[in-house]
C-alpha positions in Angstrom: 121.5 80.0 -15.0 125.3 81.1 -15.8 124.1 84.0 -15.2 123.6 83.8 -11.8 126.4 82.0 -10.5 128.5 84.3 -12.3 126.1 87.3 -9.9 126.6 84.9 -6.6 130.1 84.5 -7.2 130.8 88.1 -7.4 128.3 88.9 -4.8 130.8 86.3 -2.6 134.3 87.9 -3.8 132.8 91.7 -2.8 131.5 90.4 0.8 134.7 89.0 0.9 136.6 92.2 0.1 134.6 94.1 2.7 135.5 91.8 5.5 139.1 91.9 4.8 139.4 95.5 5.0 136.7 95.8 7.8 139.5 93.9 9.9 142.4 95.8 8.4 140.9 99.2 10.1 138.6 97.7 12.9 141.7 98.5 16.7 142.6 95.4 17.9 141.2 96.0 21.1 137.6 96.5 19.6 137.9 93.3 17.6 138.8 91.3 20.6 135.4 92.3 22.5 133.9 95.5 22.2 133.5 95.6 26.0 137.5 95.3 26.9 138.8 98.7 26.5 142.2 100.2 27.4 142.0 102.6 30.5 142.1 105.8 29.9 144.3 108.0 32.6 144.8 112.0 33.2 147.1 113.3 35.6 146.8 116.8 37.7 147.8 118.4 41.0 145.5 119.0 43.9 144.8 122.7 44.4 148.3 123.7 44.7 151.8 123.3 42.5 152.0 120.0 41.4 155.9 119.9 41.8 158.4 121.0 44.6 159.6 123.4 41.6 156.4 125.1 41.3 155.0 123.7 38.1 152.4 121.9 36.5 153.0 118.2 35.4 154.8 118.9 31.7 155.1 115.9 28.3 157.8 113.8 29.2 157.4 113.6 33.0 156.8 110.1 34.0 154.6 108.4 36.5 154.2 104.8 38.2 150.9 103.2 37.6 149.7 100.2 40.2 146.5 98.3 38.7 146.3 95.3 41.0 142.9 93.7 39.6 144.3 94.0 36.4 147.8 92.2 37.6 149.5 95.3 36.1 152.7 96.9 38.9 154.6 99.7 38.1 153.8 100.3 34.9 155.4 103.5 33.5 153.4 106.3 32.0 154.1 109.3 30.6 152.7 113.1 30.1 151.6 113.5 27.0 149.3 116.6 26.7 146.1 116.1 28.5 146.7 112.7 28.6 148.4 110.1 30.8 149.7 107.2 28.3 151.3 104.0 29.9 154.1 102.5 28.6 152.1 98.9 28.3 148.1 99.1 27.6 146.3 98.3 30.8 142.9 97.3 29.9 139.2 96.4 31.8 138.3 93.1 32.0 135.7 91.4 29.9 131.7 92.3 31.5 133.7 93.8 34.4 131.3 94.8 36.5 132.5 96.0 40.0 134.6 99.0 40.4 138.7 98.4 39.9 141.6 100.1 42.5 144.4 102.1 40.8 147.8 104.1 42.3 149.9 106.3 40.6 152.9 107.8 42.3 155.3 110.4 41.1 158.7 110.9 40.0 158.5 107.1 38.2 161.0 104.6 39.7 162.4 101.3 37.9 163.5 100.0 40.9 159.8 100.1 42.3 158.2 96.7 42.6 155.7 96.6 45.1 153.0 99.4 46.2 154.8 99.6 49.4 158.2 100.6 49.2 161.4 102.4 50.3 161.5 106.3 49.1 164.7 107.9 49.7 164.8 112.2 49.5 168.2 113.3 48.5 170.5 114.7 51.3 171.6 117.1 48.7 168.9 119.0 47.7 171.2 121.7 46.6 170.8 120.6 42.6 167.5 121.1 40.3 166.8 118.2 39.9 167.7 116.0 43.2 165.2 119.1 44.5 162.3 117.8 42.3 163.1 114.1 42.6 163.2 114.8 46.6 158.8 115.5 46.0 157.1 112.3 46.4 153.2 113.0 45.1 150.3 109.8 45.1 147.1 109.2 44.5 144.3 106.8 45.1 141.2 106.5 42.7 138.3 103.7 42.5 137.4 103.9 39.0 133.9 101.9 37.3 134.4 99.8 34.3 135.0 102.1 31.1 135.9 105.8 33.1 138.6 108.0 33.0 140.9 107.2 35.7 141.6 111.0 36.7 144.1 111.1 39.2 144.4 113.7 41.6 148.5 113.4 43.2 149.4 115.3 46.4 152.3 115.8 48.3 153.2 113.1 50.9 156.7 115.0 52.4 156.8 118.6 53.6 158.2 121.3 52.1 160.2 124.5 53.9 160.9 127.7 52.6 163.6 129.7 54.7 163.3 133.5 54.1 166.9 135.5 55.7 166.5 139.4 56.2 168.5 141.6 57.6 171.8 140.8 55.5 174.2 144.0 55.5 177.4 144.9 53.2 176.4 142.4 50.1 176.3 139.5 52.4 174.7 136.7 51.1 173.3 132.8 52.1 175.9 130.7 50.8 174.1 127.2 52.1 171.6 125.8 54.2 172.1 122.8 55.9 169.1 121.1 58.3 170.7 118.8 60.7 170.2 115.4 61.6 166.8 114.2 59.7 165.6 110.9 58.3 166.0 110.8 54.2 164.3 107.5 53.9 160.5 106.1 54.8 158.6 103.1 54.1 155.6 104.1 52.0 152.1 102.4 51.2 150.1 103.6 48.5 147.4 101.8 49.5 146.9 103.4 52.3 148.4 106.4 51.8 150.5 106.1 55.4 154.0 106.7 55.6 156.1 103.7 57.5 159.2 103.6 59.4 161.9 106.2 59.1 165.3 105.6 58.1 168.5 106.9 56.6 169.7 110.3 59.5 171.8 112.6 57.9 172.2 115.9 57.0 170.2 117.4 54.8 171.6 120.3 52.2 168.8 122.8 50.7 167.7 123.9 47.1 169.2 127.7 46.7 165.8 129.9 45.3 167.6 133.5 45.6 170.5 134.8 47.8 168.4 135.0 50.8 166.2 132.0 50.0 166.2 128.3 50.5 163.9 124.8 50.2 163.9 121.8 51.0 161.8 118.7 50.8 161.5 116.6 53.6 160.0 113.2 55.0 157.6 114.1 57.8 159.2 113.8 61.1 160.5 116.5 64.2 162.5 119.4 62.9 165.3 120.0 64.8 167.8 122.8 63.9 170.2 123.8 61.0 173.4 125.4 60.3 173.8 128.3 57.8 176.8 129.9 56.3 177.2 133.1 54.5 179.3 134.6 51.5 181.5 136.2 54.2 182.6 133.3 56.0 180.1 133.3 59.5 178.6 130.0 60.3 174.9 130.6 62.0 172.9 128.4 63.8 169.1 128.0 64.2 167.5 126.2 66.3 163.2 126.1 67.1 164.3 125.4 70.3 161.2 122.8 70.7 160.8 120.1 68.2 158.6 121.0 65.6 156.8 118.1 63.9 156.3 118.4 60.2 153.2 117.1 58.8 152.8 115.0 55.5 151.4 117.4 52.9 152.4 121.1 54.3 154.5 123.6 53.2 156.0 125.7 55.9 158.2 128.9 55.9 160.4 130.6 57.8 161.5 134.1 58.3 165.0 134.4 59.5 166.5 137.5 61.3 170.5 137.3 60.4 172.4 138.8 63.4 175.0 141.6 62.8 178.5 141.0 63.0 179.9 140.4 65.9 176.9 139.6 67.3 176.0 135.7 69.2 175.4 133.6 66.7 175.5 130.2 68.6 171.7 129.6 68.5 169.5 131.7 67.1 165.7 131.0 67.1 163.0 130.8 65.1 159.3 129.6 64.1 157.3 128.5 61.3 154.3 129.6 59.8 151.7 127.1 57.5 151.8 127.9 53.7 150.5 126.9 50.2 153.3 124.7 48.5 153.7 127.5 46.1 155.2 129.7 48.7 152.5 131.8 49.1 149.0 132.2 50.2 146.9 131.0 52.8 146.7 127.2 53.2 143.2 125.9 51.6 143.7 122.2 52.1 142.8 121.5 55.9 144.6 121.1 59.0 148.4 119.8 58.5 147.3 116.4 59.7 145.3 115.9 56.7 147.2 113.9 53.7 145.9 115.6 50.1 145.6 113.0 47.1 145.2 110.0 48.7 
């Protein structure tokens, strides 16, 4: 008889043992139900550059995350890899059933607290990086319970590319300045729209090369823009009727620089539609279309 309690008891310390280092290696996550999992998120461009710099999405870069079912706003996440990591683990609910809304929106902002919100482009877009921070990208996805969240984020401004030829005598673009434009609009990513425009100012562009500049810009009419060059001349171009930008287009511009001497009080000029990689035909629809929402 000693002889089996002396079996049971040991048989009760090893089942013991077992179960304390089942719950030492067992995620919390899975312990808690094995149905409430954290979301898993990617992040990509939509056909084109994902940045107004060209680029792909690289580790570090850091996107807002909107998860309204699961009371999460703003979260931050960041590039890591492949993968898409949030700052604070947003998880399904338990036996979620029905399909759950998520919005992420690129560069991240603290300031951020609500889906709809004020976006301001920098007026000096002459810098790196207030050139990259000017490219507000978004994106929309209804996700089922336990999928990837991929999201997909396009461009919600407009982007310009102005080309000069014709310079003479090592004359160069010294700066680009587009005149009178709205730097601020009320956006909804929600509903992908973009709100009421605020903010008219001036707007300096991002140097590429000597006879190259960029800008990003909130949708609205184009008006004209004032250029100066390395030897002092102030030029002025004008498209003589208001062109309207469209959310989600890259345009260029091919710029004839007058000689010397020579009427430079308005000069005009047109636009052409573009990839956002400055190049290319345009593969994503008519400009009225909005990409990534």
């Amino acid at each position: 008889m000693r002889r089996i309690i002396v079996a049971i008891s040991l048989g009760i310390i090893a089942l013991g043992l077992c179960s304390c280092r089942r719950d030492e290696t067992t995620p919390a996550d899975v312990k808690e139900d094995l149905q409430q999992r954290e979301v898993v998120f990617t992040a990509s461009g939509r056909d084109y550059a994902v940045k107004s710099s060209d680029g792909g999405f690289d580790s570090g870069d850091a996107l807002g995350i909107f998860a309204p079912d699961m009371e999460k706003m703003n979260v931050r996440a960041v590039v890591e890899g492949s993968k898409l990591v949030p700052d604070v683990p947003i998880r399904w609910e338990k036996d979620q059933r029905a399909n759950s809304e998520f919005f992420a929106y690129y560069p991240y902002g603290e300031e951020v607290n609500s889906s709809t919100y004020k976006f301001s482009t920098p007026a000096d877009q002459s810098a790196d990086d207030a050139f990259r921070a000017a490219d507000l990208r978004t994106s929309h996805v209804s996700a089922a319970p336990l999928t990837t969240v991929a999201f997909t984020l396009g461009h919600r401004f407009s982007k310009i590319t102005f080309t000069f030829t014709g310079l003479q005598g090592g004359e160069t673009i010294a700066s680009v300045v587009i005149k009178d434009l709205y730097t601020q609009v009320t956006v909804d990513l929600g509903t992908g729209g973009n709100g009421s425009l605020e903010g008219k100012t001036d707007v300096s562009a991002h140097k590429r090369t000597d006879a190259s500049f960029e800008a990003v810009l909130v949708p609205q009419t184009y008006l004209n823009m004032e250029v100066k060059t390395s030897k002092g001349r102030t030029l002025r171009y004008t498209t003589y009727t208001p062109f309207q930008l469209e959310s989600g287009c890259a345009y260029a511009a091919e710029l004839g620089v007058p000689a010397s001497g020579e009427d430079t009080s308005a000069i005009g000029f047109s636009f052409s539609i573009v990839d956002w990689d400055n190049g290319g035909v345009i593969s994503y629809g008519e400009p009225t279309e909005q990409e990534g929402l």
